[in-house]
C-alpha positions as CSV (number, residue, x, y, z in Angstrom):
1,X,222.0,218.5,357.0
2,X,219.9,216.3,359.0
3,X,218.5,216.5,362.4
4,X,219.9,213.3,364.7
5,X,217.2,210.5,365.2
6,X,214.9,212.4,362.8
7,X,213.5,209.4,360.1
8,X,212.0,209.2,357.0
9,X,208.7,209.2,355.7
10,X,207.3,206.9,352.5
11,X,204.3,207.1,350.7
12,X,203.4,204.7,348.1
13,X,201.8,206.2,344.8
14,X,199.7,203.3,343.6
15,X,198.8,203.4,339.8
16,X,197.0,200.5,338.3
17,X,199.8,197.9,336.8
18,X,202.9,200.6,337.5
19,X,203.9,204.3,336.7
20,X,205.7,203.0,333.9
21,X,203.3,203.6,330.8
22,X,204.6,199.8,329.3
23,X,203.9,198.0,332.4
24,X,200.8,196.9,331.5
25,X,202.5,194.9,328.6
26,X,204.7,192.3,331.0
27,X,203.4,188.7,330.5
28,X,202.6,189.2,334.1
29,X,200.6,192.3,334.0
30,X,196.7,192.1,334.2
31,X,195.9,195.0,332.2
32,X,192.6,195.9,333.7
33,X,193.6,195.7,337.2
34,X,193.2,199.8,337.2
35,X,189.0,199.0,337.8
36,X,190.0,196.1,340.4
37,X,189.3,196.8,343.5
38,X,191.1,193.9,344.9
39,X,194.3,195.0,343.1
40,X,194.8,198.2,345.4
41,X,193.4,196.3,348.5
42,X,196.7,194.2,348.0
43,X,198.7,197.0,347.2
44,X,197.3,198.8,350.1
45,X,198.2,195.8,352.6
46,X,201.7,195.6,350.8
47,X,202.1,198.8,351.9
48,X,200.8,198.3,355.3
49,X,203.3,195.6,356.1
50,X,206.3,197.9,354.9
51,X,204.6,200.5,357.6
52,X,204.3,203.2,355.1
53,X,203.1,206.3,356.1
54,X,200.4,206.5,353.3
55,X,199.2,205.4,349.9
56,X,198.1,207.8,347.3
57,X,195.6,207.9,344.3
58,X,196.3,210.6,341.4
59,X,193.1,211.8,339.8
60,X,191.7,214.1,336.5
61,X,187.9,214.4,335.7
62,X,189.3,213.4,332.3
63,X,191.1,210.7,330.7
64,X,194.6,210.4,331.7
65,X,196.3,210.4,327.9
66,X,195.9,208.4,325.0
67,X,193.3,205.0,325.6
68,X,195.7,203.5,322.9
69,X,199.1,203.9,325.1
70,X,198.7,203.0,328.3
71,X,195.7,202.0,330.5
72,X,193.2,205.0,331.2
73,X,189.9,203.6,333.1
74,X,190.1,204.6,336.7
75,X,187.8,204.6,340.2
76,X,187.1,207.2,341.7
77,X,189.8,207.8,344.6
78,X,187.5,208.8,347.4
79,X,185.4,205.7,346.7
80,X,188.6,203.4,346.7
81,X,189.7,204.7,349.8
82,X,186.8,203.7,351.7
83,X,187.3,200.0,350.0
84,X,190.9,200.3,351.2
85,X,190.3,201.1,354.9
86,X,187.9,198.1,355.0
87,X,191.2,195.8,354.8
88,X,193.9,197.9,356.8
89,X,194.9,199.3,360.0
90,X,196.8,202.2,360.2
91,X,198.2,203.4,356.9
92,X,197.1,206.6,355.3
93,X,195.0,207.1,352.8
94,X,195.1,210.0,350.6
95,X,193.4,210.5,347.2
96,X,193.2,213.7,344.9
97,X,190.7,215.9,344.1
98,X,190.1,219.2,342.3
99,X,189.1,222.8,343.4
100,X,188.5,223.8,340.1
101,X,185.8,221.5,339.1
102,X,184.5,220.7,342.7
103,X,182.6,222.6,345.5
104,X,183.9,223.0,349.0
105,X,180.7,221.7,350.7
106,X,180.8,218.7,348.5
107,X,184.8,217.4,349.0
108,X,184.5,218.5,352.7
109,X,181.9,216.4,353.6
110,X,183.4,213.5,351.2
111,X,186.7,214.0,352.8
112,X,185.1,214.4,356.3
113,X,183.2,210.9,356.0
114,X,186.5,208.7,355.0
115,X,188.5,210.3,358.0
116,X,185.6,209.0,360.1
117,X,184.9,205.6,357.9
118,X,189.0,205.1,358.2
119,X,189.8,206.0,362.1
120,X,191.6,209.0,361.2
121,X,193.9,208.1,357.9
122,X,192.6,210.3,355.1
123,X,194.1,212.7,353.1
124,X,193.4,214.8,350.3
125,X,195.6,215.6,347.4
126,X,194.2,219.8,346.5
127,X,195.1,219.8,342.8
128,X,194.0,222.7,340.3
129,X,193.7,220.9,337.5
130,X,195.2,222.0,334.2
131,X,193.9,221.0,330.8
132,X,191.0,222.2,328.2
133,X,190.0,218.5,328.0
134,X,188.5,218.6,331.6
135,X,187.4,222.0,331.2
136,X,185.2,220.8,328.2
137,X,183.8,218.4,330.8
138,X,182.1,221.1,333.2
139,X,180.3,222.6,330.3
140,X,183.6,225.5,329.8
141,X,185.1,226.3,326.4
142,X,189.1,226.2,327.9
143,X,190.8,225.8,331.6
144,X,190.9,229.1,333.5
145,X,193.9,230.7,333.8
146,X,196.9,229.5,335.9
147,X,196.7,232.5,338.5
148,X,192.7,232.4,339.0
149,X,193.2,228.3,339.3
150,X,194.9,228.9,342.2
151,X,193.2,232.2,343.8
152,X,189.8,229.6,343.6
153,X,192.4,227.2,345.3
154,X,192.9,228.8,347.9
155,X,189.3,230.1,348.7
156,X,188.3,226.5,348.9
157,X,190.5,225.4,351.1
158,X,189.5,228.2,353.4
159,X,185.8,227.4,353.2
160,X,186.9,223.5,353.5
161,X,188.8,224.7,356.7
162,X,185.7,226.5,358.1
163,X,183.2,223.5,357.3
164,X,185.3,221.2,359.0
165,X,185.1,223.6,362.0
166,X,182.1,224.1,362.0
167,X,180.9,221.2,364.8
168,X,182.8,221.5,367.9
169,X,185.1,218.0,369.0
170,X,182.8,217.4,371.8
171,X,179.1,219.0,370.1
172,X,178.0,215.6,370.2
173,X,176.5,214.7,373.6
174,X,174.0,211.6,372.5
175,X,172.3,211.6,376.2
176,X,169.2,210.0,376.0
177,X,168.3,210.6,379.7
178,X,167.7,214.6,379.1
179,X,167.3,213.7,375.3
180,X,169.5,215.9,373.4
181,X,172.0,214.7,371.0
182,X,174.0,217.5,370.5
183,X,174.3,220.5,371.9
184,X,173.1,223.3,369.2
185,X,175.7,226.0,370.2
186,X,178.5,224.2,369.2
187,X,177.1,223.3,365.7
188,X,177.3,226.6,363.6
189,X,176.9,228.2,360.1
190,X,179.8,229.4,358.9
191,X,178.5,232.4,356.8
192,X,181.1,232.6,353.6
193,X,180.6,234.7,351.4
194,X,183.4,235.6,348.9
195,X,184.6,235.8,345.5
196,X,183.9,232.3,344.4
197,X,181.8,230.6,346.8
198,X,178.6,231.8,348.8
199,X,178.1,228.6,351.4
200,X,176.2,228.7,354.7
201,X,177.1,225.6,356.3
202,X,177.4,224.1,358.5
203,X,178.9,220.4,357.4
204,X,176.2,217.8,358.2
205,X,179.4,215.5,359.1
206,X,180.4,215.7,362.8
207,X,184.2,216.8,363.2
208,X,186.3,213.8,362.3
209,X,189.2,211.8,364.6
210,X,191.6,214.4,362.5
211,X,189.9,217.4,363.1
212,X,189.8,217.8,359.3
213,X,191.9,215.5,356.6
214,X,195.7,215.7,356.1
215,X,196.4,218.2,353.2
216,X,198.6,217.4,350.1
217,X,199.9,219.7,347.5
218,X,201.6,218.6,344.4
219,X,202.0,222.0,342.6
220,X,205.9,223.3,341.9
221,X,205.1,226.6,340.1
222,X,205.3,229.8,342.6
223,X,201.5,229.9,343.1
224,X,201.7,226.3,343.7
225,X,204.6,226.7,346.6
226,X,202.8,229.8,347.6
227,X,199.3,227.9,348.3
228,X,201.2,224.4,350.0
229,X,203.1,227.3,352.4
230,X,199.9,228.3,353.3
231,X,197.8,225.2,353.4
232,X,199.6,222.1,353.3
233,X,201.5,219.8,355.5
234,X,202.7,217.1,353.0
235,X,204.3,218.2,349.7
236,X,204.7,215.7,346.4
237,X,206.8,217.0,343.6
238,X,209.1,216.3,341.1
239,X,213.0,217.2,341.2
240,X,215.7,215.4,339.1
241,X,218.9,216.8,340.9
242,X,219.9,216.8,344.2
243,X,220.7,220.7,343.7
244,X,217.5,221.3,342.3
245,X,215.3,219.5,345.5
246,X,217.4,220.8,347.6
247,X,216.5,224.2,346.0
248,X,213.2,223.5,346.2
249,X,213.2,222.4,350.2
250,X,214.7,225.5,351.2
251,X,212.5,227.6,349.1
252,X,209.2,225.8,350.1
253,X,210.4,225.7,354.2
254,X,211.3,229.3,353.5
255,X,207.9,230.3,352.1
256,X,206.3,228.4,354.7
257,X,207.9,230.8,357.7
258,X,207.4,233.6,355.8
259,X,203.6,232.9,356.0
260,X,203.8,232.4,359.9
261,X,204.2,228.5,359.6
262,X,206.7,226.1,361.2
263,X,208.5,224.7,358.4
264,X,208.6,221.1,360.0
265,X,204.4,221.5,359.8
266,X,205.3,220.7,355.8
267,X,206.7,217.3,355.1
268,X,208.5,217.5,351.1
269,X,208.8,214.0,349.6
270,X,210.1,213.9,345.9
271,X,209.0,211.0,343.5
272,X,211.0,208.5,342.8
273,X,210.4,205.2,340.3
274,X,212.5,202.6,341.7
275,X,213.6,199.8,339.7
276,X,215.1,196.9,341.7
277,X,216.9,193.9,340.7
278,X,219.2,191.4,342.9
279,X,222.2,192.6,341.2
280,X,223.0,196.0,338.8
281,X,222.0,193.6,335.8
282,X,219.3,192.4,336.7
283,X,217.8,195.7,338.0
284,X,219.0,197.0,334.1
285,X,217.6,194.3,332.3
286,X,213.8,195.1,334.0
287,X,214.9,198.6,333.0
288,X,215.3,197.8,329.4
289,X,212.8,195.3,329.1
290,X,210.0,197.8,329.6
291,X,211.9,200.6,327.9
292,X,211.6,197.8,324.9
293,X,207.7,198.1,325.3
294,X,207.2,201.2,324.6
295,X,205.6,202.2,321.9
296,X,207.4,205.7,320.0
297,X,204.5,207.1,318.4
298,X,202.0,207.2,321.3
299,X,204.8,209.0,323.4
300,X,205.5,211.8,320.9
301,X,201.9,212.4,320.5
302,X,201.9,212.7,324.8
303,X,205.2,214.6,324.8
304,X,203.7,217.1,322.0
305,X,200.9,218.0,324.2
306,X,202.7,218.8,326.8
307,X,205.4,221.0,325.4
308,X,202.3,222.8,322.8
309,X,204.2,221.9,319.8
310,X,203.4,219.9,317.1
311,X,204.1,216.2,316.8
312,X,205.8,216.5,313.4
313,X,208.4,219.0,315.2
314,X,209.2,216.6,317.4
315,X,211.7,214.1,315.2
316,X,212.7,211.2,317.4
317,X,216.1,211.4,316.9
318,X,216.8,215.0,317.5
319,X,217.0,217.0,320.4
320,X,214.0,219.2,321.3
321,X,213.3,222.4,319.0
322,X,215.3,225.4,320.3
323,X,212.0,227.5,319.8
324,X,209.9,226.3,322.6
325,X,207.2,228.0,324.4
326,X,208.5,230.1,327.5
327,X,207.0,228.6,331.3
328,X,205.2,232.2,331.3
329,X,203.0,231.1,328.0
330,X,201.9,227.6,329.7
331,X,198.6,227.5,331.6
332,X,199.0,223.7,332.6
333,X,201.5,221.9,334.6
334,X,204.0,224.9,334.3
335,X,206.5,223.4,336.7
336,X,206.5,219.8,334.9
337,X,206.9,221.6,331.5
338,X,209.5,223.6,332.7
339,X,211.5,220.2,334.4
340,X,211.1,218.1,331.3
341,X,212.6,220.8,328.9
342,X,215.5,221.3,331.7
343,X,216.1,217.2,331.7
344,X,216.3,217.2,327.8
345,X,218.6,220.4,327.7
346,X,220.9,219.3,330.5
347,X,221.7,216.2,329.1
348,X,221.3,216.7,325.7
349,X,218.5,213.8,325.1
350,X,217.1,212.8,321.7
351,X,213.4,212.7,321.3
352,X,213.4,209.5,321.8
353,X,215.8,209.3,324.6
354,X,214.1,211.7,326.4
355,X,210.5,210.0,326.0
356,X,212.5,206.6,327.5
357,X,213.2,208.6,330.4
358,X,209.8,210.0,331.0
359,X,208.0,206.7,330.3
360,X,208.9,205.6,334.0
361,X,207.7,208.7,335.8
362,X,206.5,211.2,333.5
363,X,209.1,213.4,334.9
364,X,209.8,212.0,338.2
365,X,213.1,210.6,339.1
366,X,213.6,206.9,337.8
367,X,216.1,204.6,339.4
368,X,217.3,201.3,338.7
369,X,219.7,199.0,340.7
370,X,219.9,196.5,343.9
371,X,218.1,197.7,346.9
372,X,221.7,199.0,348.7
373,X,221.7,201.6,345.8
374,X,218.0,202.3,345.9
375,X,218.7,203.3,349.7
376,X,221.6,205.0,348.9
377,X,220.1,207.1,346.9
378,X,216.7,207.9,349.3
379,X,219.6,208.5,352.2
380,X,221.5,210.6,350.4
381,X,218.9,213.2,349.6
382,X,217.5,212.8,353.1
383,X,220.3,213.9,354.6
384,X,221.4,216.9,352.5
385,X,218.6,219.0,353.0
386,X,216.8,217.8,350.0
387,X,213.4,215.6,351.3
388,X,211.5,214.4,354.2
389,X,210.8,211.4,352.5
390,X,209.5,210.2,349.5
391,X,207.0,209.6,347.3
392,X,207.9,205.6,346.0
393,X,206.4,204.9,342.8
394,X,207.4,201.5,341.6
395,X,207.4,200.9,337.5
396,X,205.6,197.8,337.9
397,X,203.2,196.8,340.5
398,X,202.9,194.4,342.7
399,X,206.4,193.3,342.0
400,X,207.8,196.9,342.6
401,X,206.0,198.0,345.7
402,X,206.6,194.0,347.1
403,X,210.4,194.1,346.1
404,X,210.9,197.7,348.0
405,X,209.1,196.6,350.6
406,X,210.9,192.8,351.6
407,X,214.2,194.6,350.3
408,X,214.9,198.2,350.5
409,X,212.8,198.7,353.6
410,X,215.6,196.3,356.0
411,X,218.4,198.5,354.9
412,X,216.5,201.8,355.5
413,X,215.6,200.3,358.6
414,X,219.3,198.5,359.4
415,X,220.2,202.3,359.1
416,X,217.8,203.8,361.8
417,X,216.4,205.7,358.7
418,X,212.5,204.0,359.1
419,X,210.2,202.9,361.9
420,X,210.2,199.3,362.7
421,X,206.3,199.8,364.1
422,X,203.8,202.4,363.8
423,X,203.9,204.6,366.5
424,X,200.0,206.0,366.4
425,X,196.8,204.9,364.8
426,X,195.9,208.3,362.1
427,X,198.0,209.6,359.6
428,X,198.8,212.8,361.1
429,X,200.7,210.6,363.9
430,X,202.4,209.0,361.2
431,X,203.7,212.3,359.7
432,X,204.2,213.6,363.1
433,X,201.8,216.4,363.0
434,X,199.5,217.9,365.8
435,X,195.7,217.7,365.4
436,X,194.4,221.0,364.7
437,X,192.8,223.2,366.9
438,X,189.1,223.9,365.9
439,X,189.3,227.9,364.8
440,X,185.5,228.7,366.1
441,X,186.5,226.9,369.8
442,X,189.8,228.7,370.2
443,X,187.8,232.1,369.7
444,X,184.6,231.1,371.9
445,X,186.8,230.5,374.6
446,X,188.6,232.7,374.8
447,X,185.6,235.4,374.8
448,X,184.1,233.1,377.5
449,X,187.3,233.6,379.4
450,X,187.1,237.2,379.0
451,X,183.8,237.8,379.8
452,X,182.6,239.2,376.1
């Protein structure tokens, strides 16, 4: 259950016109507003003046699907972010980016300059990336496997980690009466050498107002919870029960310990696509109207791909073969694989019934009705163990994020479940996190204090 006076958190995960692949197709849509930069400006203020914790950018060095289904052009997050903290004041900004086809030195210092540009509010989304399709971009016949995706993972974050130590808080001194800037013993190499990466360092980016970004996992296979009980200290994923995120919270918090962690260091928020209306109708008729817009034969061809069967075995009015692949033969998204076969199973979908379920959230947890049942729903979960928060992801957008925002915020609020004000300027104060301690100080000092 949860702990008294304990409140949520909210991130909003902006994707150009809405996560649901037909929202581009309302007469009120601009199709193209994924490239506009003033789009997610007012997105991000939208956000802003609900006093959410964060906004969010996904991110593949590929193309997201099929050109023809849904819109597929995209900025670059990190870019984005820096156009995003040019307009807003305190809310989070946290965008995704690979180990697999990245180098530490590079995202460190990228990540390391928007936590300074911002004042403190950036994130970083560590995703693995599955896929041959971006494989075939860095020059690499097929994706490495799951298991060495996530053993690179976890060595880049550990080299990230080191880089971002690797200036002291106060190396800085910028005194021009003795002329020295900064004082060279508390700028240092940091010497890696391992299986992946061979980097000397140190960052040429000062240590930033965070001490190094927020960190963001998304990953719900076991190496994926093994790497965000380790690492992170704000979990996305994807749960369609209550019983199965509550599952997942216990297992996660549980790993967490294990590794040495508090478990309230790691903040799970669950996805959710809310679809609001006034009344039940209303919110059912939005529902259907972009359910309507999708179009059958571009979301077989998606749904194909991800379950590695052909689209010819997939007939839309039929359940899902019975001779599917097994989680242990997938080398992509095995967690999402394994929750979209579960959701078809459980509730015995058609092809095509299945695909109208997935076109909101690709797998997420869609919900449609007035903003009292939208909060219900968030409470509920909150309370029984099953999320810290969530991650909102509105089918359309603006509309979505504005109607959550001027609706479902007052009642989450009216029930002491969500701040009325922000309560510190970076985004580790929003998630009520410490600043971390630089790991090359701590150990200095302490040999300074014992004489070594």
């Amino acid at each position: 259950m949860s702990t008294p006076g304990r409140t949520l958190h909210l991130n909003a995960f902006l994707m150009s016109t809405g996560h649901h692949e037909a929202s581009w197709r309302l007469p009120e849509s601009d199709p193209v507003a994924g490239t506009d930069v003033r789009h997610f400006q007012n997105l991000a203020t939208i956000a802003e003046r609900g006093r959410f914790d964060s906004v969010f950018f996904a991110d593949s060095p590929v193309i997201f699907g099929d050109v023809g289904r849904r819109p597929a052009g995209r900025l670059e997050p990190t870019v984005l972010l820096t156009a995003l903290a040019a307009v807003t004041e305190k809310i989070g900004l946290i965008a995704t980016a690979s180990t697999t086809y990245n180098d530490p030195y590079n995202l460190a210092r990228r990540f390391a300059s928007v936590d300074v540009v911002s004042g403190g509010r950036a994130g970083w989304n560590v995703v693995t990336t599955a896929g041959p399709d971006a494989a075939r971009n860095f020059g690499i016949d097929d994706q490495p496997s799951h298991a060495a995706r996530y053993e690179r993972a976890a060595e880049f974050l550990d080299v990230a980690g080191k880089l971002w130590d690797s200036w002291d808080d106060d190396a800085v001194i910028a005194d021009k009466e003795s002329g020295v800037w900064a004082d060279p013993h508390r700028v240092r190499p940091i010497n890696h050498a391992g299986k992946h990466f061979s980097v000397q360092g140190p960052l040429n980016v000062p240590r930033s107002p965070q001490g190094y970004p927020l960190l963001v996992q998304a990953g719900s296979s076991d190496d994926g919870k093994d790497l965000a009980a380790r690492y992170a200290e704000a979990v996305f994923t994807a749960q369609q029960t209550l019983g199965d995120a509550q599952a997942f919270y216990s297992d996660l918090k549980g790993r967490a310990a294990a590794a040495g962690r508090d478990p309230e260091g790691i903040k799970i928020l669950p996805g959710i696509v809310p679809v609001i209306g006034s009344t039940e109708s209303e919110a059912r008729k939005l529902d259907q109207q972009l359910e309507d817009l999708i179009k059958p034969e571009y979301a077989r061809a998606q749904l194909a791909k991800t379950l590695r069967v052909d689209p010819a075995d997939l007939a839309l009015d039929r359940q899902l073969p019975a001779d599917l692949p097994n989680e242990d033969e997938i080398e992509g998204a095995k967690s999402r694989y394994t929750l979209i076969v579960q959701l078809a199973r459980r509730e015995n979908l058609t092809v095509r019934q299945l695909i109208a379920r997935l076109g909101g959230g690709r797998g997420h947890r869609t919900f449609t009705g007035t903003p009292e049942q939208v909060a219900d729903a968030i409470e509920l979960w909150f309370r029984n163990g099953a999320a810290d928060g969530f991650n909102i992801m509105p089918a359309v957008l603006p509309s979505g994020l504005e109607a959550f925002v001027d609706h479902v915020v007052p009642v989450l609020r009216a029930r002491g479940l969500f701040r009325n004000e922000y309560t510190g300027n970076t985004l580790r104060e929003h998630y009520g996190l410490a600043r971390p301690l630089n790991r090359y100080s701590g150990a200095l000092a302490a040999a300074g204090a014992s004489g070594a």
